[in-house]
N, CA and C atoms as an extended XYZ file, in Angstrom:
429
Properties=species:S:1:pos:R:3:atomname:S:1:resname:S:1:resid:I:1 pbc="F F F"
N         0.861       -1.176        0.000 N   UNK     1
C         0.000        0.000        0.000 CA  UNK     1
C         0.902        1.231        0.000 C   UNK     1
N         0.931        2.003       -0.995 N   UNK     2
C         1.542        3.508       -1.006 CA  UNK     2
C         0.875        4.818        0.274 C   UNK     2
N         2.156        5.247        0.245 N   UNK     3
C         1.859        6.133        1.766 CA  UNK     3
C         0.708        7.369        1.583 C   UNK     3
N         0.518        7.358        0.330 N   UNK     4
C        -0.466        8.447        0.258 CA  UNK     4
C        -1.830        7.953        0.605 C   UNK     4
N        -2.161        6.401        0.231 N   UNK     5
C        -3.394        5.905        0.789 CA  UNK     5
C        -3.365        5.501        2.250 C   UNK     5
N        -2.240        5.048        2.893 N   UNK     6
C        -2.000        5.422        3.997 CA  UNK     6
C        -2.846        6.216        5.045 C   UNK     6
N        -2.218        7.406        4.450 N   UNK     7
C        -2.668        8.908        5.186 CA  UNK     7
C        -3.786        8.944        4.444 C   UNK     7
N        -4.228        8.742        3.630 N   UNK     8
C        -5.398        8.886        3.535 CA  UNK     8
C        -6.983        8.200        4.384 C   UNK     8
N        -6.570        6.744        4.743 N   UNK     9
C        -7.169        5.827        5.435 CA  UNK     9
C        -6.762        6.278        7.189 C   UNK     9
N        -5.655        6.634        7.097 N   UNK    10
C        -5.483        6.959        8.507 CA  UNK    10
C        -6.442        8.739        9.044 C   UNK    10
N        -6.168        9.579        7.989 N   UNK    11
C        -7.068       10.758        8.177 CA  UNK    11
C        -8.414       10.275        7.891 C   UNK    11
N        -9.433        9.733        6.987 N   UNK    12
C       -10.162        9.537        7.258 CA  UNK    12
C       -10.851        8.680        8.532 C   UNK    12
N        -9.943        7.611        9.034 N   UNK    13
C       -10.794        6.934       10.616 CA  UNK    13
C       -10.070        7.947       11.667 C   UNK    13
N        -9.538        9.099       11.328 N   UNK    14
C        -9.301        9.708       12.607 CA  UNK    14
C       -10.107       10.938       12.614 C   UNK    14
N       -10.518       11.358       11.462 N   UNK    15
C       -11.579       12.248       10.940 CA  UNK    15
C       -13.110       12.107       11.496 C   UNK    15
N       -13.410       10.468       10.940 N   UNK    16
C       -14.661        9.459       11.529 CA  UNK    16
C       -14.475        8.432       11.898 C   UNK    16
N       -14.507        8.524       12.890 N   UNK    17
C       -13.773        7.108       13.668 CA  UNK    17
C       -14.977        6.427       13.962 C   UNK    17
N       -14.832        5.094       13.485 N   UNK    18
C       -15.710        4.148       14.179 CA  UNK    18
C       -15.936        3.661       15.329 C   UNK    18
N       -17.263        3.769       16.018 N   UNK    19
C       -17.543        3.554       17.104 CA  UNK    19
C       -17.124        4.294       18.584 C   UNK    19
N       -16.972        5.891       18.017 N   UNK    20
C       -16.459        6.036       19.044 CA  UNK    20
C       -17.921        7.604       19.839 C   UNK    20
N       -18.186        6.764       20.664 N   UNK    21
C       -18.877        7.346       21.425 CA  UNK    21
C       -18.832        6.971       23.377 C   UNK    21
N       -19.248        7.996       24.090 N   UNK    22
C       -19.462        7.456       25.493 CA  UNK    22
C       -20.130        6.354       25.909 C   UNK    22
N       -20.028        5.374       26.411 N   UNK    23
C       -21.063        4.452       26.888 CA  UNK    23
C       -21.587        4.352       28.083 C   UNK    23
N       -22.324        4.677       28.300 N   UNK    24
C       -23.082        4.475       30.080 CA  UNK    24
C       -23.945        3.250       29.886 C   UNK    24
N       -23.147        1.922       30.647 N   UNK    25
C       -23.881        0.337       30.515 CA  UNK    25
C       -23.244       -0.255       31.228 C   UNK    25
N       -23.680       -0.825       31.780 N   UNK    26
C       -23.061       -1.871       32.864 CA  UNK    26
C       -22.772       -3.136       32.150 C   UNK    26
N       -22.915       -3.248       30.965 N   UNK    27
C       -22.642       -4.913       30.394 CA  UNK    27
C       -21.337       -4.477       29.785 C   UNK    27
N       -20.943       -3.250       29.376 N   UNK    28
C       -19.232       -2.722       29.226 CA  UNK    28
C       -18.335       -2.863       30.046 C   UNK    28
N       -17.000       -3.316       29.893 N   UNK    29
C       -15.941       -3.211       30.731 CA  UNK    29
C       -15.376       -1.740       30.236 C   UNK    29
N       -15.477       -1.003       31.143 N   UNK    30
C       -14.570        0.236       30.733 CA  UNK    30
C       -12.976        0.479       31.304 C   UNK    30
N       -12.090        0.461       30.658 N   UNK    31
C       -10.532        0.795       30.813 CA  UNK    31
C       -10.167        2.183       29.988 C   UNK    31
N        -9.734        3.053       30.822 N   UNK    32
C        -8.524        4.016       30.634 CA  UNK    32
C        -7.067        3.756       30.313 C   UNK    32
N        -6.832        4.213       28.894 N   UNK    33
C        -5.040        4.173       28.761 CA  UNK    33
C        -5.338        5.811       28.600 C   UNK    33
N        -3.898        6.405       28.752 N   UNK    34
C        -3.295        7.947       28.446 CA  UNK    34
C        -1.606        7.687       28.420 C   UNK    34
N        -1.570        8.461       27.728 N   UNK    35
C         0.099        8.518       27.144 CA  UNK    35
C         0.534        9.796       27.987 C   UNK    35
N         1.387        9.559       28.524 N   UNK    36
C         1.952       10.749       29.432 CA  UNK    36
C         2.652       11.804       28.829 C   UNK    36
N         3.026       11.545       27.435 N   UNK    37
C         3.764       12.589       26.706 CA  UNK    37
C         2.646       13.596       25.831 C   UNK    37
N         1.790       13.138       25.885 N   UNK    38
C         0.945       13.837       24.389 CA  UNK    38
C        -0.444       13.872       25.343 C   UNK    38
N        -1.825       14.417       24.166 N   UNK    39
C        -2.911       14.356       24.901 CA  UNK    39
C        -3.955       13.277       24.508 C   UNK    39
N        -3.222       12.436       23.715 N   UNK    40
C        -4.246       10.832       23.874 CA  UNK    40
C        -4.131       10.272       25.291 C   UNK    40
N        -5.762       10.106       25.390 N   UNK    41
C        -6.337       10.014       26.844 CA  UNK    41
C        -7.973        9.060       26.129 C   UNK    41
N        -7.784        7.796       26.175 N   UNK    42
C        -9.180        7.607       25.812 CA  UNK    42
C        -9.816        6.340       26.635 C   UNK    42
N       -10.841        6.083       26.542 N   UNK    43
C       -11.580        5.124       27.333 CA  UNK    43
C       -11.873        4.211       26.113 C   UNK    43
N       -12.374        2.865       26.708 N   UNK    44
C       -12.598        1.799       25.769 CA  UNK    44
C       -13.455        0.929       26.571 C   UNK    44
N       -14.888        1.160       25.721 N   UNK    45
C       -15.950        0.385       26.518 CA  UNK    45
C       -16.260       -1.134       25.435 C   UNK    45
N       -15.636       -2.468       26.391 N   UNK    46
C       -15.870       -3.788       25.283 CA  UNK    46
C       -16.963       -4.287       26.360 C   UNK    46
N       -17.765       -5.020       25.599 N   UNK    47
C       -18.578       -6.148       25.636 CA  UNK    47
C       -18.999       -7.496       25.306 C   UNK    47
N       -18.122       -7.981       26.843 N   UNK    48
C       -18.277       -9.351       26.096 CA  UNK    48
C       -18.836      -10.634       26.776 C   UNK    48
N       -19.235      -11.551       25.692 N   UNK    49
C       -20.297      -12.718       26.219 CA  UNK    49
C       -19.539      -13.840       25.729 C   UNK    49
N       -19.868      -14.956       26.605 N   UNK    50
C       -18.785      -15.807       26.114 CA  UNK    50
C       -17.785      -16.085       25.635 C   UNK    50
N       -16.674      -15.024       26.043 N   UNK    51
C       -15.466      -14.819       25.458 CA  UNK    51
C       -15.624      -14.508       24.308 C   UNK    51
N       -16.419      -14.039       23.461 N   UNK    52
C       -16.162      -13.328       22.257 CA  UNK    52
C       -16.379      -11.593       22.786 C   UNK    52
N       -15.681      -10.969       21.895 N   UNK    53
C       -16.173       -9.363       21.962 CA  UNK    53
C       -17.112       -9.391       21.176 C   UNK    53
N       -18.752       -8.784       21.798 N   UNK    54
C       -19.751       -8.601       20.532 CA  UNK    54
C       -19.984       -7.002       20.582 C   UNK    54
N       -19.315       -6.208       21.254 N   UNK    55
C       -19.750       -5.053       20.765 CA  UNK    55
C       -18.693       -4.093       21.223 C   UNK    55
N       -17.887       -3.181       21.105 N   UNK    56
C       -16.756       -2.316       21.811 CA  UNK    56
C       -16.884       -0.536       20.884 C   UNK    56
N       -16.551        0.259       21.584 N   UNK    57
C       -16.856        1.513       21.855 CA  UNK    57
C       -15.665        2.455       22.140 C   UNK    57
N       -15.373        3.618       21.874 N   UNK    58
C       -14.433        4.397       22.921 CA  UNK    58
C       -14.723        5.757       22.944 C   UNK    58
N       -13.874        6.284       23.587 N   UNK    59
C       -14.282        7.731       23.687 CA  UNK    59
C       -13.117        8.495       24.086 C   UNK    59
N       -12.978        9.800       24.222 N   UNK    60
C       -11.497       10.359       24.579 CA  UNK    60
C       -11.026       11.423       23.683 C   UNK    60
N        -9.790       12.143       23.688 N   UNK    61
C        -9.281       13.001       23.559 CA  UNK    61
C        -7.840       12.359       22.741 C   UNK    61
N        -7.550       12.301       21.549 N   UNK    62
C        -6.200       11.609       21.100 CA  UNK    62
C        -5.882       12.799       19.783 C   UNK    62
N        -4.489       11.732       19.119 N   UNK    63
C        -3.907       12.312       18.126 CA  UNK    63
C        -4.695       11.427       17.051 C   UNK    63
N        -4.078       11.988       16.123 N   UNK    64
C        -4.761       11.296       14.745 CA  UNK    64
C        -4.299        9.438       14.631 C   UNK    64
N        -3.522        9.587       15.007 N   UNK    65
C        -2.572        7.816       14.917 CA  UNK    65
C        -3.547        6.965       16.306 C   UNK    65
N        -3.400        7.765       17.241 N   UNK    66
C        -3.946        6.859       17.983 CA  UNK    66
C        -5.615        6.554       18.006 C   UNK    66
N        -6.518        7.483       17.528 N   UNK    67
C        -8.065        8.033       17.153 CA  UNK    67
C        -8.116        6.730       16.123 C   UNK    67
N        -7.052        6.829       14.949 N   UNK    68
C        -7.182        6.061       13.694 CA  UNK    68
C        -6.781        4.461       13.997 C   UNK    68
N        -5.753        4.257       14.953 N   UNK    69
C        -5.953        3.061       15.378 CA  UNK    69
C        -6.688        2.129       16.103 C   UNK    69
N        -7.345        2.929       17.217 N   UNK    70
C        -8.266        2.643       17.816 CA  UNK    70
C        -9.905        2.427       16.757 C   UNK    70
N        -9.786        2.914       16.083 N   UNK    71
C       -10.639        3.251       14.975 CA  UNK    71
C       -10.794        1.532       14.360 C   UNK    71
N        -9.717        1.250       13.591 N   UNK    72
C        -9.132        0.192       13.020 CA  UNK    72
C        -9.742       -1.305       13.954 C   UNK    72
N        -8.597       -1.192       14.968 N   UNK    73
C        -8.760       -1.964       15.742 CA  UNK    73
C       -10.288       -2.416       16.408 C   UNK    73
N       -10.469       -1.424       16.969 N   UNK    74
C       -12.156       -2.082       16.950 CA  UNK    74
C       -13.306       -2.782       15.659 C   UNK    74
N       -13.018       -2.099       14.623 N   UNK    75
C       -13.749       -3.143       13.472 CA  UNK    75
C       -12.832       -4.431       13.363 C   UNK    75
N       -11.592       -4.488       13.375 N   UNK    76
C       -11.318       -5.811       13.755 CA  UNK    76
C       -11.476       -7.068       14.709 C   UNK    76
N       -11.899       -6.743       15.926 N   UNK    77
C       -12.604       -7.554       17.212 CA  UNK    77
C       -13.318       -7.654       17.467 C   UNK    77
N       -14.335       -6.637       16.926 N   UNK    78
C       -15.617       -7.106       16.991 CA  UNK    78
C       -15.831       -8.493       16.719 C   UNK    78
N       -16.680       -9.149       17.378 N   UNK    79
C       -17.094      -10.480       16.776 CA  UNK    79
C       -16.080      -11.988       16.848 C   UNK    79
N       -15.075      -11.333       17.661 N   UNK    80
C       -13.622      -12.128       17.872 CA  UNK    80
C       -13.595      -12.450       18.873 C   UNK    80
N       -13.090      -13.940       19.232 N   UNK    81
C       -12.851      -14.326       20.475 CA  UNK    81
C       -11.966      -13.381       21.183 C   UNK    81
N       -11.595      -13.619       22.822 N   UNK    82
C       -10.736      -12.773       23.182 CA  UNK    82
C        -9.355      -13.184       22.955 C   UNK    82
N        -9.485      -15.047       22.830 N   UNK    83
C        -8.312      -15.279       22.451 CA  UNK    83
C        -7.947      -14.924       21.108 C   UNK    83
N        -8.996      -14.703       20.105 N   UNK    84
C        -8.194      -14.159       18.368 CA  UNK    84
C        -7.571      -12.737       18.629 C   UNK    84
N        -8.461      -12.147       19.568 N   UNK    85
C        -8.327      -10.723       19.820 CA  UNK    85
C        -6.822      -10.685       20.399 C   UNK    85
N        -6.660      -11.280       21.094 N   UNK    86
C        -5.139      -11.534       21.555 CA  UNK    86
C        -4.399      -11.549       20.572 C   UNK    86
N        -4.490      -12.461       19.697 N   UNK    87
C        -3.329      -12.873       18.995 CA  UNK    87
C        -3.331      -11.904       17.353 C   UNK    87
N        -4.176      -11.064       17.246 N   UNK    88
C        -4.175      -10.078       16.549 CA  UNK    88
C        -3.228       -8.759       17.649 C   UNK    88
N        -3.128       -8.973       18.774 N   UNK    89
C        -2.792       -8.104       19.488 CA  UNK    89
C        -1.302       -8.431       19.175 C   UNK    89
N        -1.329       -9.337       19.739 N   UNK    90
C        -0.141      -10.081       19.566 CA  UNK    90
C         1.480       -9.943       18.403 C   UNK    90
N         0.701       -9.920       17.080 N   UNK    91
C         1.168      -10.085       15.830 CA  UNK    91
C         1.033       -8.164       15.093 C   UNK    91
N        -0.074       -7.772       15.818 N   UNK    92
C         0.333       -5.540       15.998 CA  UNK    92
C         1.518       -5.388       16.363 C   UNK    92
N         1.807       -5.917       18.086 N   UNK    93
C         2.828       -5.701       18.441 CA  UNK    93
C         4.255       -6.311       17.540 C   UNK    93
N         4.273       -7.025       17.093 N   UNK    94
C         5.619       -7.322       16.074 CA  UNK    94
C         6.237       -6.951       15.253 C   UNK    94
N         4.792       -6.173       14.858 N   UNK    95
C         4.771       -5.667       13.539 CA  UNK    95
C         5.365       -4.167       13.928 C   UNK    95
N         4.684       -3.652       15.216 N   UNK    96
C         5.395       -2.115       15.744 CA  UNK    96
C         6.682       -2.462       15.996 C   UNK    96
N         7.331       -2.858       16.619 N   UNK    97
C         8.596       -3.329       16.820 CA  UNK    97
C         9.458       -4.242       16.217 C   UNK    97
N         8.938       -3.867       14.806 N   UNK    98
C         9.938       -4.407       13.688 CA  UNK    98
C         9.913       -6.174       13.784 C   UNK    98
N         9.298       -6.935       14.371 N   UNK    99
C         9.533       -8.391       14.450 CA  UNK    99
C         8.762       -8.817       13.321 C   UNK    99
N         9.250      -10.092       13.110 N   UNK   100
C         8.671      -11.383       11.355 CA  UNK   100
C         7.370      -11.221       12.308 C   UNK   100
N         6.311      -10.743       11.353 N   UNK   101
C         4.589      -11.172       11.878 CA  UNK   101
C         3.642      -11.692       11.084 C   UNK   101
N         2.513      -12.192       11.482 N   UNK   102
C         1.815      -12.795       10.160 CA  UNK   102
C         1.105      -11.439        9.580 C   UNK   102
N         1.084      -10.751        8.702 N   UNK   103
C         0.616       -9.799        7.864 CA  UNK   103
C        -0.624       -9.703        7.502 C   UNK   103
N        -1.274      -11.167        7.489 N   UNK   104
C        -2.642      -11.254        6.567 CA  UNK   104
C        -3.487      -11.667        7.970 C   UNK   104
N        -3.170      -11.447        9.436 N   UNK   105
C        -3.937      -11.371       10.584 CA  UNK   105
C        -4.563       -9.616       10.693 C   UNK   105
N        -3.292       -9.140       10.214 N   UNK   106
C        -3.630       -7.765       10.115 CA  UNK   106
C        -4.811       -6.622        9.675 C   UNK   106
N        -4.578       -7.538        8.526 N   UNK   107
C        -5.725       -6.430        7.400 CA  UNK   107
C        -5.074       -4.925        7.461 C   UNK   107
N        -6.182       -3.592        7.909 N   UNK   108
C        -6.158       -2.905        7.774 CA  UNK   108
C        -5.545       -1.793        8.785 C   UNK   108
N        -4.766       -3.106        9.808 N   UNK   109
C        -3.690       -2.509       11.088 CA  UNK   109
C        -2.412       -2.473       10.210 C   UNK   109
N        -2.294       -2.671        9.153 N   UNK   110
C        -1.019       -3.188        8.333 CA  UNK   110
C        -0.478       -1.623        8.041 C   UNK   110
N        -1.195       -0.887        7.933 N   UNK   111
C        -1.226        0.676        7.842 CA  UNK   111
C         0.162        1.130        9.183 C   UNK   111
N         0.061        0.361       10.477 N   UNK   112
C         1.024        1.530       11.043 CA  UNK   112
C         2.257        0.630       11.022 C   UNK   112
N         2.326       -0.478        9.546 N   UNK   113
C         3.891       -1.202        9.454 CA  UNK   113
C         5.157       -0.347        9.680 C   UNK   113
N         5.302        1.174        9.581 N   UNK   114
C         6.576        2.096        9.390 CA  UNK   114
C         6.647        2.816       10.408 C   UNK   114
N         5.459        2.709       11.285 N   UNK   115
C         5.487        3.716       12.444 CA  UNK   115
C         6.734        3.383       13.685 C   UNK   115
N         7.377        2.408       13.256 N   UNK   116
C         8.416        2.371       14.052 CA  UNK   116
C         9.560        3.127       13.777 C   UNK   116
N         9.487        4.202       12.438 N   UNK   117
C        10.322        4.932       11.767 CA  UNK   117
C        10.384        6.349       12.610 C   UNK   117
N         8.975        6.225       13.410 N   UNK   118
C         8.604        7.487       14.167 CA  UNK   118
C         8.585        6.881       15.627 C   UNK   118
N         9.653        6.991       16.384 N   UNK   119
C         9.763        6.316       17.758 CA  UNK   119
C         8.677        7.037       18.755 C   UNK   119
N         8.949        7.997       18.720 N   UNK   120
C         7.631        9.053       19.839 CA  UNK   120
C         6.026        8.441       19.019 C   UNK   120
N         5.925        8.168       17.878 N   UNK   121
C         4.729        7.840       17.284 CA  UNK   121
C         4.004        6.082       17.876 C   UNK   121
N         4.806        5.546       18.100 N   UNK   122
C         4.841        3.717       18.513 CA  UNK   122
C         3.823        4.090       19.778 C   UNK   122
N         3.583        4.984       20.361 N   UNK   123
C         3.153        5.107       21.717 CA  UNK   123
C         1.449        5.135       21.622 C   UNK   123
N         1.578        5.956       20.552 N   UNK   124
C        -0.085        6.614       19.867 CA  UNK   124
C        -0.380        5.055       19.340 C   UNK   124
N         0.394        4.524       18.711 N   UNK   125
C        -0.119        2.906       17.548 CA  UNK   125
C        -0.823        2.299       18.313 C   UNK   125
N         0.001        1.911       19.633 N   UNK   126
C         0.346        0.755       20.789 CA  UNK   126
C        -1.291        1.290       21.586 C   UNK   126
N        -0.998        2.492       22.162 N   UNK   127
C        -1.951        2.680       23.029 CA  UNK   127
C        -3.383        1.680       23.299 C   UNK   127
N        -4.413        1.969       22.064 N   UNK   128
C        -5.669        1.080       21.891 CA  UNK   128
C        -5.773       -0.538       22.447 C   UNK   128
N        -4.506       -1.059       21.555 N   UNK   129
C        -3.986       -2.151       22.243 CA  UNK   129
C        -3.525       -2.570       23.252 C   UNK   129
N        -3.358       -1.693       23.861 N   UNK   130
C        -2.841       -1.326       25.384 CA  UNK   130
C        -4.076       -1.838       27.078 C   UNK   130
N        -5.173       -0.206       25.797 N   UNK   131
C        -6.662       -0.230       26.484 CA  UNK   131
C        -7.408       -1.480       26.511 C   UNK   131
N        -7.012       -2.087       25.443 N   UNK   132
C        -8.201       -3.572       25.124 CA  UNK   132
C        -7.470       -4.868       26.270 C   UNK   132
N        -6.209       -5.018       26.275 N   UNK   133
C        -5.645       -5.432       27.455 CA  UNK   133
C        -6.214       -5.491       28.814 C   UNK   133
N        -6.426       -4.521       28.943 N   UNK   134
C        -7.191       -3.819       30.331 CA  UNK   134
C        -8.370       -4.225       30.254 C   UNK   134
N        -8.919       -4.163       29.290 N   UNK   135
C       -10.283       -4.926       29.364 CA  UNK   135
C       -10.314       -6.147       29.410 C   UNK   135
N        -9.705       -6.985       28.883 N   UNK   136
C        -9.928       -8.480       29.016 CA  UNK   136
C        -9.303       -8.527       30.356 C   UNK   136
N        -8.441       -7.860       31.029 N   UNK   137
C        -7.977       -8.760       32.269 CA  UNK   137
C        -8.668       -8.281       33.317 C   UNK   137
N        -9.664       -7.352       33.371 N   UNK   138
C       -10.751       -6.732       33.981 CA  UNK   138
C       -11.951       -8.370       33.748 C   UNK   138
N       -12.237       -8.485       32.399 N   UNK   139
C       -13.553       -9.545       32.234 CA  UNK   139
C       -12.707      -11.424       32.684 C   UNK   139
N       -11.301      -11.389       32.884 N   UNK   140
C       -10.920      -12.609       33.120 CA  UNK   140
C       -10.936      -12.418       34.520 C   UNK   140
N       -11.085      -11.201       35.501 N   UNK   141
C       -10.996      -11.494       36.948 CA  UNK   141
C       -12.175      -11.302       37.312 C   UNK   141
N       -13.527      -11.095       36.461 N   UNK   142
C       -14.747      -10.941       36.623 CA  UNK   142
C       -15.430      -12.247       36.846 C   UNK   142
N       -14.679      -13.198       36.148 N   UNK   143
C       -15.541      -14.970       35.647 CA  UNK   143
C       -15.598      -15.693       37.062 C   UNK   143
């Protein structure tokens, strides 16, 4: 994928980001990540039933990378076990930190492959993935 569609896919889900609204529900796990350097600060409301995620949400204050990943990332888990959700987590992280990853787990996370070119930027990528963490180990000490 050329960097101009890139930025283009990345400004548009940070422009309109999917799913991102407040949630007031008690069937949500809500987790806070914030990056201490910048002003991404967002919440992440998942919902989940039988170990799958069937519905996830966020809300917050970010940069365009992290708005657009979080963006991303949630149309990807939807509908995903927590263990796929993991291992999509899993194979992000490799991919931010330069490691061999499977590519075609990715899809449309494949977008922040160079962001390790931007070291202060890895923080904004990572974050979402960070938040969804927090949620599953919130719903695994819930069971």
């Amino acid at each position: 994928m050329d960097n101009s569609l890139k930025r283009e896919i990345i400004v548009d889900n940070a422009s309109n980001p999917y799913h991102k609204k407040k949630v007031e529900d008690d069937n949500f796990i809500k987790a806070n990540t914030h990056n201490e350097s910048c002003i991404d600060n967002i919440d992440l409301y998942v919902k989940i039933k039988d170990g799958v995620v069937i519905d996830a949400y966020f809300d917050g204050e970010a940069c365009a990378i992290t708005t657009s990943a979080t963006s991303i990332m949630l149309r990807k888990i939807i509908g995903k076990s927590v263990d796929d959700a993991r291992n999509i987590m899993k194979e992000y992280y490799k991919m931010i930190n330069e490691e061999e990853y499977k590519e075609n787990m990715l899809d449309e996370l494949n977008l922040y492959s160079d962001i390790s070119k931007q070291a202060s930027r890895k923080k904004c990528a990572i974050l979402p993935f960070q938040t969804l963490e927090k949620t599953f180990k919130i719903y695994e000490e819930s069971k």
